[in-house]
N, CA, C, O and CB atoms as a CASP TS submission, in Angstrom:
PFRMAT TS
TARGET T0000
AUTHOR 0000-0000-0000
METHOD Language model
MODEL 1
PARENT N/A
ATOM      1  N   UNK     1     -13.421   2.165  -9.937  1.00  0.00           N
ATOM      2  CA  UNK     1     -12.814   2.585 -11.180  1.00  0.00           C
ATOM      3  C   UNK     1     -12.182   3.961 -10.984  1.00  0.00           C
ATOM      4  O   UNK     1     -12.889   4.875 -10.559  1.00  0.00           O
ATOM      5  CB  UNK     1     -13.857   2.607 -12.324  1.00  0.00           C
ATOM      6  N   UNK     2     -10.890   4.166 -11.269  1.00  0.00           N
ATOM      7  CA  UNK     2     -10.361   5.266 -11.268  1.00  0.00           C
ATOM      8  C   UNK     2     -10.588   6.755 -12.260  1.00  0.00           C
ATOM      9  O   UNK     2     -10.065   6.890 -13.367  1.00  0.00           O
ATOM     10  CB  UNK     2      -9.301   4.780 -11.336  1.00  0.00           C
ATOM     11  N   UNK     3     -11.194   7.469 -11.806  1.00  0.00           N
ATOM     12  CA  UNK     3     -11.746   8.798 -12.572  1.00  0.00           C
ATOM     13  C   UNK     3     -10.641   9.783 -12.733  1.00  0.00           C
ATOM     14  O   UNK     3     -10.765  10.811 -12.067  1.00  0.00           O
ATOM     15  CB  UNK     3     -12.972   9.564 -11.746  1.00  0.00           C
ATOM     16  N   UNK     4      -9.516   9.664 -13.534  1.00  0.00           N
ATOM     17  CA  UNK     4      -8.421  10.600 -13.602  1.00  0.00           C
ATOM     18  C   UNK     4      -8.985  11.933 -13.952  1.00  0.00           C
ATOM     19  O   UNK     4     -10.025  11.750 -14.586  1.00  0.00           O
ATOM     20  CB  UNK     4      -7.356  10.166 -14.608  1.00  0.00           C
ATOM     21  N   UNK     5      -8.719  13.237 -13.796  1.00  0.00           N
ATOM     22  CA  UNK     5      -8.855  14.293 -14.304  1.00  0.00           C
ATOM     23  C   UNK     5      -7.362  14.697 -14.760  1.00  0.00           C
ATOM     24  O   UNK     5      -6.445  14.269 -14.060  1.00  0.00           O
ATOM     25  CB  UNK     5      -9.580  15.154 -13.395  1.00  0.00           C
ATOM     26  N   UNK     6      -7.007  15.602 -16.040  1.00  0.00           N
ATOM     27  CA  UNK     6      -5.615  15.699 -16.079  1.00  0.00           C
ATOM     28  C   UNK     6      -5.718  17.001 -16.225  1.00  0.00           C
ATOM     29  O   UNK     6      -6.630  17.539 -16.852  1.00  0.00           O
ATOM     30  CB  UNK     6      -4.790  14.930 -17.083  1.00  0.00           C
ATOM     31  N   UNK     7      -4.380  17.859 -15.405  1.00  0.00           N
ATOM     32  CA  UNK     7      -4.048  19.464 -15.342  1.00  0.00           C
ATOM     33  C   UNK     7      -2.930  19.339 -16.563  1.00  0.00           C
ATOM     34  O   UNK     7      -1.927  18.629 -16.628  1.00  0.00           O
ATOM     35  CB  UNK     7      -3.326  20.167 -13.576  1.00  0.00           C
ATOM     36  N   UNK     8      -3.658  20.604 -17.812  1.00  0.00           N
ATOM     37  CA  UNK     8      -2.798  20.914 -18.859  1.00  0.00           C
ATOM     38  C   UNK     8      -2.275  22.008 -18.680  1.00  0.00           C
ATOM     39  O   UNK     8      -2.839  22.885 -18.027  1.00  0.00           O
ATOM     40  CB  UNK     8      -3.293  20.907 -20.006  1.00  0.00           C
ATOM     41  N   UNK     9      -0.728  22.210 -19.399  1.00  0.00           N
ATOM     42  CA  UNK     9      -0.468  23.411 -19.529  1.00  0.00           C
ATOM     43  C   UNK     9      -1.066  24.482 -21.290  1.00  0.00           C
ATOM     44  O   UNK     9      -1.441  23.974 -22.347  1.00  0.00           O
ATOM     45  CB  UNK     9       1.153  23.202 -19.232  1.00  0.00           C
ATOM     46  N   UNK    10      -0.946  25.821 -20.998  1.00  0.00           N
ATOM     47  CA  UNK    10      -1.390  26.224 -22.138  1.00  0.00           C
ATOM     48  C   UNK    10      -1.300  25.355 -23.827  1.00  0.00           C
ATOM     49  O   UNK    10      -1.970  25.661 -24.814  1.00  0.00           O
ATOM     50  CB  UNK    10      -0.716  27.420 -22.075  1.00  0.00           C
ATOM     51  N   UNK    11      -0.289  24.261 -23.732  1.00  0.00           N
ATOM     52  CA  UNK    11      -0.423  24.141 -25.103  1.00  0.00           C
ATOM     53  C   UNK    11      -0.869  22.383 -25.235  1.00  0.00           C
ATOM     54  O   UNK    11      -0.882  21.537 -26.129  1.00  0.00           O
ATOM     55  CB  UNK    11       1.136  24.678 -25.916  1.00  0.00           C
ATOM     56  N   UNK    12      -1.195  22.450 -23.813  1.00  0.00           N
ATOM     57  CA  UNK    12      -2.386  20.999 -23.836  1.00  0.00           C
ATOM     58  C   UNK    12      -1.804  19.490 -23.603  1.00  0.00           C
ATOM     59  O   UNK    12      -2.235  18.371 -23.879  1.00  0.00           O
ATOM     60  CB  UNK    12      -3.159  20.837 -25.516  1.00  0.00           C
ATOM     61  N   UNK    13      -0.567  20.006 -22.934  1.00  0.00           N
ATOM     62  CA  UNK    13       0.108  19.160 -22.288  1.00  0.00           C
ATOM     63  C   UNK    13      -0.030  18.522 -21.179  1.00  0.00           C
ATOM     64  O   UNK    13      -0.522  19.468 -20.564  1.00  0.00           O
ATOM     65  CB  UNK    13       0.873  19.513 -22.202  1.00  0.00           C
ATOM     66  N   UNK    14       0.014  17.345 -20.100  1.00  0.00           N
ATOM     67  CA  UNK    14      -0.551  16.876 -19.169  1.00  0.00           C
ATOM     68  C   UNK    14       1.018  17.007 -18.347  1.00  0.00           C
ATOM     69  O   UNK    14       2.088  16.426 -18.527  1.00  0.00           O
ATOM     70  CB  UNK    14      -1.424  15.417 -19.470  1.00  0.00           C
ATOM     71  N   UNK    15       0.550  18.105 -17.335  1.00  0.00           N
ATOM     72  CA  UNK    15       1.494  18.245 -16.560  1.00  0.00           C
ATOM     73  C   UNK    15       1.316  17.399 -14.922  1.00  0.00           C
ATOM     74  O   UNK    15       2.240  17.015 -14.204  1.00  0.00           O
ATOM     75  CB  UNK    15       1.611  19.765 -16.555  1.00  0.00           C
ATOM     76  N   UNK    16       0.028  17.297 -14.695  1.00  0.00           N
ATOM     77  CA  UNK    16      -0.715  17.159 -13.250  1.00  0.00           C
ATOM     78  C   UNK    16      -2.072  15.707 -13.528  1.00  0.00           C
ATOM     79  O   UNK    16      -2.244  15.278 -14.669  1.00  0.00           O
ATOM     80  CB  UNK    16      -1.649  19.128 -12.798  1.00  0.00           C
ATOM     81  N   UNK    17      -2.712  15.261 -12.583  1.00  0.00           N
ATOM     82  CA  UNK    17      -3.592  14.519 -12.699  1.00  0.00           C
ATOM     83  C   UNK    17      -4.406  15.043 -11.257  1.00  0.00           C
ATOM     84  O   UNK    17      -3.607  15.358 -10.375  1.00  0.00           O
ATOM     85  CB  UNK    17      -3.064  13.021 -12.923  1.00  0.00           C
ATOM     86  N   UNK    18      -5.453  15.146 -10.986  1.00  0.00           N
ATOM     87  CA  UNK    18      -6.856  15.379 -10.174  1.00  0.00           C
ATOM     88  C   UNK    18      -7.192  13.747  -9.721  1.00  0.00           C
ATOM     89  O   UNK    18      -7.740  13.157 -10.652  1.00  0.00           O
ATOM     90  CB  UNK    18      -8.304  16.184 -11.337  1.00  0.00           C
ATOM     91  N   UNK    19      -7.017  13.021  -8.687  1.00  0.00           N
ATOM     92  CA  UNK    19      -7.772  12.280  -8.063  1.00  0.00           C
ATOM     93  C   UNK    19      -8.916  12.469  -7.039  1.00  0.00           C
ATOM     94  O   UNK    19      -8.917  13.306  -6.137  1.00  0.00           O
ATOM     95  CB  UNK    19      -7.072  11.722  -7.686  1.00  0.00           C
ATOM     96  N   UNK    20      -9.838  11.617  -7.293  1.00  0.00           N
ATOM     97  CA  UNK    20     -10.549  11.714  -5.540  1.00  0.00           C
ATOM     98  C   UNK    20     -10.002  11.901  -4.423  1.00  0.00           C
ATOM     99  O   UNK    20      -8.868  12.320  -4.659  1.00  0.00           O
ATOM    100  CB  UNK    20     -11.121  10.645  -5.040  1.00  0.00           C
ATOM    101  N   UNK    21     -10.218  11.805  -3.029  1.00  0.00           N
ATOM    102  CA  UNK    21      -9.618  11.893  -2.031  1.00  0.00           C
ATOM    103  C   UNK    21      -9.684  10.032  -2.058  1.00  0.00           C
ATOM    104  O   UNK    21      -8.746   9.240  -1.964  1.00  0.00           O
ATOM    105  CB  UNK    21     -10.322  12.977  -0.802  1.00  0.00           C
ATOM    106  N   UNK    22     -10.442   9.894  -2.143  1.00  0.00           N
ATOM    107  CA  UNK    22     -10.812   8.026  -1.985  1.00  0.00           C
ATOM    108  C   UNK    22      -9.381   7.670  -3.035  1.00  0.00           C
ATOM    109  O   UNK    22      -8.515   6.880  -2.660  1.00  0.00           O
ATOM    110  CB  UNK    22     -12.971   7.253  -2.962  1.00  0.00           C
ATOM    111  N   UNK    23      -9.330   8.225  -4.071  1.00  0.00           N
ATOM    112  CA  UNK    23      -8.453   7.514  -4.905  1.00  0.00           C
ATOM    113  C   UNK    23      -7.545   7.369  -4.400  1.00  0.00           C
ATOM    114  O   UNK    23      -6.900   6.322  -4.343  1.00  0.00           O
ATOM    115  CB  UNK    23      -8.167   7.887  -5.954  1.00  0.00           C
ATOM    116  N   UNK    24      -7.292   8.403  -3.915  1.00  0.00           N
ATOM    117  CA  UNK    24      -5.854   9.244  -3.464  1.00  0.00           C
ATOM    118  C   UNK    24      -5.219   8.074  -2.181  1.00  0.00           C
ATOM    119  O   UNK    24      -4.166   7.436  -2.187  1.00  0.00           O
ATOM    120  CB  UNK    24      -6.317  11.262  -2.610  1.00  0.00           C
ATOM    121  N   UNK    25      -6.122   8.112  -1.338  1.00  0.00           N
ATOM    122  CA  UNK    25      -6.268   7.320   0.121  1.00  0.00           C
ATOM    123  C   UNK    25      -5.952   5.900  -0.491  1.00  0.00           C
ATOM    124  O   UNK    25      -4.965   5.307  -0.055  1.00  0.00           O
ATOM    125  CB  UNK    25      -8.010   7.421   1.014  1.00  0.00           C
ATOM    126  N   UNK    26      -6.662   5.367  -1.392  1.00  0.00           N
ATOM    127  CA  UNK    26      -6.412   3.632  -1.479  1.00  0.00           C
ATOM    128  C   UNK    26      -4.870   3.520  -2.741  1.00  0.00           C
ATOM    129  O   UNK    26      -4.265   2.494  -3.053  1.00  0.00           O
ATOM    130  CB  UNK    26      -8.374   2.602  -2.387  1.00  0.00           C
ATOM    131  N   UNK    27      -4.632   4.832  -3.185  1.00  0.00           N
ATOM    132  CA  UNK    27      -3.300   4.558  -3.529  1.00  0.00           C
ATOM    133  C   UNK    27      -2.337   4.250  -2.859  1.00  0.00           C
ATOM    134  O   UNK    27      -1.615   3.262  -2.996  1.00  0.00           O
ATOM    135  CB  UNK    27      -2.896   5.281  -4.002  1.00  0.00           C
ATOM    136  N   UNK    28      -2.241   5.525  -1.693  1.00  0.00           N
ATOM    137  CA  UNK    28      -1.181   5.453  -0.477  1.00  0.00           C
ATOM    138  C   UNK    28      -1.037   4.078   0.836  1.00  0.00           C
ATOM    139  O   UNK    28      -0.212   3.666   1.652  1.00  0.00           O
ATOM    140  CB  UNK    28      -1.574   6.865   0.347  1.00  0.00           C
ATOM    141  N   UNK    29      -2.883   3.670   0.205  1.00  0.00           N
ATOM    142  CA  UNK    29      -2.364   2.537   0.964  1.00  0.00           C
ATOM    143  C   UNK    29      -2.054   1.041   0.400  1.00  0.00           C
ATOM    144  O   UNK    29      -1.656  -0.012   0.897  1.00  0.00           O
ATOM    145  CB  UNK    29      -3.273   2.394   1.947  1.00  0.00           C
ATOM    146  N   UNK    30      -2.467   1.522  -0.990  1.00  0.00           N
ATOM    147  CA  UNK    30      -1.354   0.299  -1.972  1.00  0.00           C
ATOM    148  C   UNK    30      -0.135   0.322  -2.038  1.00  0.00           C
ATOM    149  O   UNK    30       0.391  -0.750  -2.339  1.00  0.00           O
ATOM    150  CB  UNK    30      -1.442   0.245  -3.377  1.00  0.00           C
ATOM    151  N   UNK    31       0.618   1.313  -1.832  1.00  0.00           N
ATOM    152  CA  UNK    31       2.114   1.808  -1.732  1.00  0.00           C
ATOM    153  C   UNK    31       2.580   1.142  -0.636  1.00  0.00           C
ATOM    154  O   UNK    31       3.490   0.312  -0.641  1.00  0.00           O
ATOM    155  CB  UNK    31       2.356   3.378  -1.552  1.00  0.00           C
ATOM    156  N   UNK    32       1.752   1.629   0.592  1.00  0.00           N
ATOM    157  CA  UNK    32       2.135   1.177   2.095  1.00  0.00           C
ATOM    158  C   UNK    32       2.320  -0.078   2.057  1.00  0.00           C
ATOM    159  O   UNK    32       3.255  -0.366   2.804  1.00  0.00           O
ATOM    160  CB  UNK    32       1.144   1.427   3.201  1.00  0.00           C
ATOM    161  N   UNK    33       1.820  -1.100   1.474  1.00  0.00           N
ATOM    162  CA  UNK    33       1.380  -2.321   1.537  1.00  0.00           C
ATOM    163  C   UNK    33       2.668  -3.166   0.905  1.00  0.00           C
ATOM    164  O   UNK    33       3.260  -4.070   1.493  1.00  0.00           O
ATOM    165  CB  UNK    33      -0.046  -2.443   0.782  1.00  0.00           C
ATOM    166  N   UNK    34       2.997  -2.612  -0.567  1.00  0.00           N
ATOM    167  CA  UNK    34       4.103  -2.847  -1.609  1.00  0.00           C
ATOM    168  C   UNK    34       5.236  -2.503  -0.634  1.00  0.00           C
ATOM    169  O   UNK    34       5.888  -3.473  -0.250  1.00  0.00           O
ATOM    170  CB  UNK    34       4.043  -1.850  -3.105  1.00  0.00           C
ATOM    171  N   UNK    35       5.612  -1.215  -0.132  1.00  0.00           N
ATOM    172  CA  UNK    35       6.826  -1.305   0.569  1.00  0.00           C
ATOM    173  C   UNK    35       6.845  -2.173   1.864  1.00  0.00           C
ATOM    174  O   UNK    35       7.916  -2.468   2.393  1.00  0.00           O
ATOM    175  CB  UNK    35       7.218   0.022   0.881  1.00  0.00           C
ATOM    176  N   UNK    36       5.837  -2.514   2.286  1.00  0.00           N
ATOM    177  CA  UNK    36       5.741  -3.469   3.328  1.00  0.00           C
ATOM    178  C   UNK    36       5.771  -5.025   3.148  1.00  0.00           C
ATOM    179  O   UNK    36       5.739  -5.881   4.032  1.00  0.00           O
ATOM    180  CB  UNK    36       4.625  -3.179   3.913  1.00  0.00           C
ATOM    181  N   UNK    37       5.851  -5.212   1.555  1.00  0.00           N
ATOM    182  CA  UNK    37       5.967  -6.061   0.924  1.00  0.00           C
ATOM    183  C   UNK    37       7.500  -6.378   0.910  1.00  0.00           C
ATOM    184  O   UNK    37       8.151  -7.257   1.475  1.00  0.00           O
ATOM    185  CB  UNK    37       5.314  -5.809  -0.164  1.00  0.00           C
ATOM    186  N   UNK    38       7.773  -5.586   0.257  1.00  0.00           N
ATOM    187  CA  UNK    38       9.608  -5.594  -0.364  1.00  0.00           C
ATOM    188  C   UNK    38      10.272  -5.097   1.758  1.00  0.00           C
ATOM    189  O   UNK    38      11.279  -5.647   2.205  1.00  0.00           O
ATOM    190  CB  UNK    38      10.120  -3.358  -2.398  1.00  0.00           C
ATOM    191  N   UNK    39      10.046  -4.813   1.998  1.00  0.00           N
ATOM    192  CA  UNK    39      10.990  -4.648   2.970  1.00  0.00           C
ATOM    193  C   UNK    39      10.953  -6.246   4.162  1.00  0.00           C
ATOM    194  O   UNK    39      11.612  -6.613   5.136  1.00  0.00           O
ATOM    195  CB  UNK    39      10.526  -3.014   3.753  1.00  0.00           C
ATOM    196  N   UNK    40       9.940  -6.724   3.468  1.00  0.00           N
ATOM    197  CA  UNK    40       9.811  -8.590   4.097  1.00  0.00           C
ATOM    198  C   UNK    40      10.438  -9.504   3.716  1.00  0.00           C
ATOM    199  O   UNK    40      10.793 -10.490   4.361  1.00  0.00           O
ATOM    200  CB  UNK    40       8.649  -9.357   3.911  1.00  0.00           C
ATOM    201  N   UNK    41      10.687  -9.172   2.280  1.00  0.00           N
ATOM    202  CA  UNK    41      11.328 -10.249   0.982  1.00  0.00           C
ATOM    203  C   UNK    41      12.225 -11.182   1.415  1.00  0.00           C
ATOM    204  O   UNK    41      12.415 -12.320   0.984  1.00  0.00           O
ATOM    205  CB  UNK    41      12.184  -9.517  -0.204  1.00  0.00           C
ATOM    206  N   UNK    42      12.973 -10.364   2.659  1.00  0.00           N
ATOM    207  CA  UNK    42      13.631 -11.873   2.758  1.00  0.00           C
ATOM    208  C   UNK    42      13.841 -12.147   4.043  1.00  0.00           C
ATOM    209  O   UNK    42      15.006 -12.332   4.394  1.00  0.00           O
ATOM    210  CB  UNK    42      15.005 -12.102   2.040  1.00  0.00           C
ATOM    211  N   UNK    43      12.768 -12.233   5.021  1.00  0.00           N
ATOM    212  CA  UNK    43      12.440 -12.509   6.041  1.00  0.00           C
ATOM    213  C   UNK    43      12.139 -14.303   5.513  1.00  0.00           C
ATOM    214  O   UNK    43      11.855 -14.763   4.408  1.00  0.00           O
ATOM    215  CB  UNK    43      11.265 -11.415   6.610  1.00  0.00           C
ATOM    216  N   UNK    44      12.354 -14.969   6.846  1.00  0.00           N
ATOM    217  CA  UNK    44      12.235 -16.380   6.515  1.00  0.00           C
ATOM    218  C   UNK    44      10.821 -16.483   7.186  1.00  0.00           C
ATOM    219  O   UNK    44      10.478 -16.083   8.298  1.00  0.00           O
ATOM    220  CB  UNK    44      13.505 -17.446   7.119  1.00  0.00           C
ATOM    221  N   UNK    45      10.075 -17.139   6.198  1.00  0.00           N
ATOM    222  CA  UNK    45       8.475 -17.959   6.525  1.00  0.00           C
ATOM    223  C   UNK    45       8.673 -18.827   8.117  1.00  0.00           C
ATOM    224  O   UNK    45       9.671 -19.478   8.427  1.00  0.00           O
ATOM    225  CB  UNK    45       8.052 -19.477   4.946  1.00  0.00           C
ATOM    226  N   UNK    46       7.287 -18.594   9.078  1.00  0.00           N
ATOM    227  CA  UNK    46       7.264 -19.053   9.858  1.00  0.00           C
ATOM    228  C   UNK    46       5.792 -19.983  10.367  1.00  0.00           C
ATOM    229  O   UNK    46       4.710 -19.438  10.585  1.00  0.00           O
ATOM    230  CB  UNK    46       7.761 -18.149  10.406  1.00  0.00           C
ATOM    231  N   UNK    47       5.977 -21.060  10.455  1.00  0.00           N
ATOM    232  CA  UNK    47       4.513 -21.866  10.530  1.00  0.00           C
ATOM    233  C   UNK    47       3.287 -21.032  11.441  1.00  0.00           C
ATOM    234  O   UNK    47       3.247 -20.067  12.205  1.00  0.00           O
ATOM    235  CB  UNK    47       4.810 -23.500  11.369  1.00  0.00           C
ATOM    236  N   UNK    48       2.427 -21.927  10.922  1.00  0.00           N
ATOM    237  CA  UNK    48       1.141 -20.878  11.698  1.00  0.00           C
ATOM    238  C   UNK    48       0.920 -21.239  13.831  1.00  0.00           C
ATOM    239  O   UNK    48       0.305 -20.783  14.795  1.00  0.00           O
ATOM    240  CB  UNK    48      -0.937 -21.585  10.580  1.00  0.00           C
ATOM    241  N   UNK    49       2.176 -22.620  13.400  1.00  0.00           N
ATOM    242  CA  UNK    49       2.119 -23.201  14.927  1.00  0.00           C
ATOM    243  C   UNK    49       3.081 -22.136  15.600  1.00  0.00           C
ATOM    244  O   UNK    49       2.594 -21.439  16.491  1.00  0.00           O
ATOM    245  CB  UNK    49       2.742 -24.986  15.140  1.00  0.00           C
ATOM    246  N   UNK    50       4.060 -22.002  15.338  1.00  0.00           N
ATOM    247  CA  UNK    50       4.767 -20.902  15.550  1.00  0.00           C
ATOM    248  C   UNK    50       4.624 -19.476  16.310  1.00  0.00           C
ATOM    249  O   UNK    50       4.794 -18.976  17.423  1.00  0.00           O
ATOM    250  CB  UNK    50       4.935 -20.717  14.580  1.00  0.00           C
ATOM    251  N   UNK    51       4.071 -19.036  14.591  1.00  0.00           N
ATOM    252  CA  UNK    51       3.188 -18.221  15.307  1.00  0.00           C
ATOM    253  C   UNK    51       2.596 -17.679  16.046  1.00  0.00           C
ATOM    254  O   UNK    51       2.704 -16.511  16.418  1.00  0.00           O
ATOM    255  CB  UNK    51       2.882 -18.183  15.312  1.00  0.00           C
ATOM    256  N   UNK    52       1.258 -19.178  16.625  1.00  0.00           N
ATOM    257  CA  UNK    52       0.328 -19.096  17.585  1.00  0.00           C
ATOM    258  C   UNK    52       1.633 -19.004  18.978  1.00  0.00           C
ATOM    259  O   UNK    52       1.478 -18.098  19.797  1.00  0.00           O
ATOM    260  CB  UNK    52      -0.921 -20.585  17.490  1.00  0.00           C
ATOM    261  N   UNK    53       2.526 -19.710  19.104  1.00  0.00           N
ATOM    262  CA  UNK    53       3.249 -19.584  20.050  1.00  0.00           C
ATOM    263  C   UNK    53       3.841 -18.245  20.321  1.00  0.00           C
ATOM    264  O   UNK    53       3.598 -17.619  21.353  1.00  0.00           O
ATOM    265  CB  UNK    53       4.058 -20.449  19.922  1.00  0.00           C
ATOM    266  N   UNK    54       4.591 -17.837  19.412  1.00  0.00           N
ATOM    267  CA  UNK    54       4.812 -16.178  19.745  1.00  0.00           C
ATOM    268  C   UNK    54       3.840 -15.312  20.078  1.00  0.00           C
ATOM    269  O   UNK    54       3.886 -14.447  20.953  1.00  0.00           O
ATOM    270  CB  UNK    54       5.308 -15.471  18.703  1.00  0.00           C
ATOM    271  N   UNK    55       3.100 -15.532  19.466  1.00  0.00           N
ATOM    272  CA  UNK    55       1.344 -14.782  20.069  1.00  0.00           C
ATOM    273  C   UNK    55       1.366 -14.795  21.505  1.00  0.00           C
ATOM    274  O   UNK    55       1.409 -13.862  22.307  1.00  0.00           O
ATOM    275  CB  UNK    55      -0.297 -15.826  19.633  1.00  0.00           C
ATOM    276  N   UNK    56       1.320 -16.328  21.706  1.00  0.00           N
ATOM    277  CA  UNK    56       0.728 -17.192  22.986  1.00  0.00           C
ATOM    278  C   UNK    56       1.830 -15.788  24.138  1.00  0.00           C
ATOM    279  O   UNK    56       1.429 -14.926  24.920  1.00  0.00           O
ATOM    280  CB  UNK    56       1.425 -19.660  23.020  1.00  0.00           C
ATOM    281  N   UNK    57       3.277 -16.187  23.690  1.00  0.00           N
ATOM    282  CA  UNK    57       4.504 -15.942  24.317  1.00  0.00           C
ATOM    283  C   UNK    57       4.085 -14.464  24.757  1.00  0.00           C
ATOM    284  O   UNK    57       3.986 -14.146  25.942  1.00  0.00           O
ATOM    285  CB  UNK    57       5.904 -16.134  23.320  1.00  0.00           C
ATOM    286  N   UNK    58       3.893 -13.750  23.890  1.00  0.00           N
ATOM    287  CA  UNK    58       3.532 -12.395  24.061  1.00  0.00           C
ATOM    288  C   UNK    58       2.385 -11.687  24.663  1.00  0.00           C
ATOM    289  O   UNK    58       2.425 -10.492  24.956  1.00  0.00           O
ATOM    290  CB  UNK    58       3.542 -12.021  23.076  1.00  0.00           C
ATOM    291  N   UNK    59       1.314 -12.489  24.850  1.00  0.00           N
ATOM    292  CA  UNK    59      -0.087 -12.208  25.488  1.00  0.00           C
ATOM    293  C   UNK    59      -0.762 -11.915  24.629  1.00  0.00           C
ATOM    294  O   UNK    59      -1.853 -11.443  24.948  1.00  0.00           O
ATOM    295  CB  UNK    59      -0.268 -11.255  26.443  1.00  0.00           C
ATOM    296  N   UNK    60      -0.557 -12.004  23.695  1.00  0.00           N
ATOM    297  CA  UNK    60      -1.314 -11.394  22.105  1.00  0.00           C
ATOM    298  C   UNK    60      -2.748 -12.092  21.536  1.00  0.00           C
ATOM    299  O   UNK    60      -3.648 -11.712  20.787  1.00  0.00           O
ATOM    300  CB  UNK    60      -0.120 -11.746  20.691  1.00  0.00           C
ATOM    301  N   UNK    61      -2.345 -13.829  22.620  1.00  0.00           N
ATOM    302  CA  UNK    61      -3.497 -14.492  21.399  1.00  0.00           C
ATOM    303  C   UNK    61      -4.109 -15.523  23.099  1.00  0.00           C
ATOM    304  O   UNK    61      -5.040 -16.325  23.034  1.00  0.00           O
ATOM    305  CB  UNK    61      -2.430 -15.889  19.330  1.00  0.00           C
TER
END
């Protein structure tokens, strides 16, 4: 669960927010994930046989 803290200015305005370091960390790597998402979008799907072959091809698997 996310524990926001919020930084006001004098007249109690929310200028800033205080996360954990944990928060902080599994945000950046929800971000990472989303742009790693959208920058795939239109890569064409490839079977899992495939796959195993490019693996195979590469020494990977």
């Amino acid at each position: 669960m996310v524990r926001e803290q919020y930084v006001v200015d004098s007249k109690g305005r929310k200028t800033g927010v205080l996360l954990s370091l944990e928060q902080y960390k599994k945000l950046l790597e929800d971000l990472h994930d989303l742009a790693m998402v959208a920058e795939r979008r239109d890569e064409q799907p490839i079977t899992l046989e495939e796959l195993e072959h490019r693996l195979k091809k590469d020494g990977l698997l």
